[in-house]
C-alpha positions as CSV (number, residue, x, y, z in Angstrom):
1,X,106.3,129.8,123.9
2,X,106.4,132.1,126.6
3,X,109.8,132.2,129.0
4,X,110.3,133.9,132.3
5,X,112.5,133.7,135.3
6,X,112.4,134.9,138.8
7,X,115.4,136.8,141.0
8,X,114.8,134.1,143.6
9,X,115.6,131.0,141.5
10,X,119.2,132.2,140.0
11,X,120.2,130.0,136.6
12,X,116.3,128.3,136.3
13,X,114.0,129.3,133.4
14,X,110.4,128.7,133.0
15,X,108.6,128.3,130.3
16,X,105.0,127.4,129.2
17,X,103.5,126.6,125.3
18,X,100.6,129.4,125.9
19,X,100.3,132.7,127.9
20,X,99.1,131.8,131.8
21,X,99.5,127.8,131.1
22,X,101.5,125.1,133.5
23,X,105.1,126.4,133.0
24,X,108.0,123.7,133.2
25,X,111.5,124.9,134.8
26,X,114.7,124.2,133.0
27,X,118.1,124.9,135.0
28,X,120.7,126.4,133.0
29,X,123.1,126.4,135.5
30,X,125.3,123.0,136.8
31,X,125.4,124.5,139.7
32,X,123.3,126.5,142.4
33,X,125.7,128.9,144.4
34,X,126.0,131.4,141.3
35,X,126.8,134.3,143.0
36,X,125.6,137.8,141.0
37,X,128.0,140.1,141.7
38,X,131.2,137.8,140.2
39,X,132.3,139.1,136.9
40,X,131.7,136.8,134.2
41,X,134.5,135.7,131.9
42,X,133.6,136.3,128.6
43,X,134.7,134.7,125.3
44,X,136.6,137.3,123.1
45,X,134.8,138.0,119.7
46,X,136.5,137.0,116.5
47,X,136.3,139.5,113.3
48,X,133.7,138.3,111.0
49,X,134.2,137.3,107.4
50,X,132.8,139.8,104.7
51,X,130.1,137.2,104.0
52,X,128.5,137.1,107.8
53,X,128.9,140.9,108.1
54,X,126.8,141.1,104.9
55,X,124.6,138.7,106.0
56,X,124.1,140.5,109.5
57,X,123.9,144.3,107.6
58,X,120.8,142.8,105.2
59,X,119.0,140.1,107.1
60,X,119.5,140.6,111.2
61,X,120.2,144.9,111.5
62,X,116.4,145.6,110.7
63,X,116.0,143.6,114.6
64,X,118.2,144.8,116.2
65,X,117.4,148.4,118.4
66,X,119.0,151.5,117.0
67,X,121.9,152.3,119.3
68,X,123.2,149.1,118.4
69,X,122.4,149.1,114.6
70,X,126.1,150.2,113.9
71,X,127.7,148.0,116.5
72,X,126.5,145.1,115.6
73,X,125.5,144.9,111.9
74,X,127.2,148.2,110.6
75,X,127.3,148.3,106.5
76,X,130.4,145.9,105.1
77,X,131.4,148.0,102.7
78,X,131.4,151.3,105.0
79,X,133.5,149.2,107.5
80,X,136.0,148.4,104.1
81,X,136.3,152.4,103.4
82,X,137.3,153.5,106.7
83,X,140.2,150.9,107.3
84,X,141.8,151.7,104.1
């Protein structure tokens, strides 16, 4: 599956089954007069339980770009030392 999106057509997605083939448009948003520079709200981030973090630390972290390594999937049991 390939996926792009143009500037021009705010909240619509197109996407095609092979590289250069007929793309079909799916609108994400319900409605048209997004405007770019609003602020979005955002949903606040619960902590995670040990389980996900470990999950995260030795399944996900060897995705995810280096900068955000320790944001996002930093070691559990690191994360345990330092808060006691």
């Amino acid at each position: 599956m390939e996926f792009s999106s143009l500037s021009t057509d705010i909240g619509k997605v197109y996407a095609s089954t092979e590289s250069g083939g007929q793309e079909i448009s799916f609108q994400l948003l319900r409605e048209n007069n997004f405007d770019i520079n609003t602020i979005l709200k955002t949903i606040p981030i619960k902590l995670s339980p040990k389980e996900r973090k470990y999950y995260l630390f030795t399944k996900i972290r060897q995705y995810v770009d280096n900068p955000y390594k320790d944001v996002y999937c930093s070691n559990p049991e690191k994360t345990e030392d330092t808060n006691k």
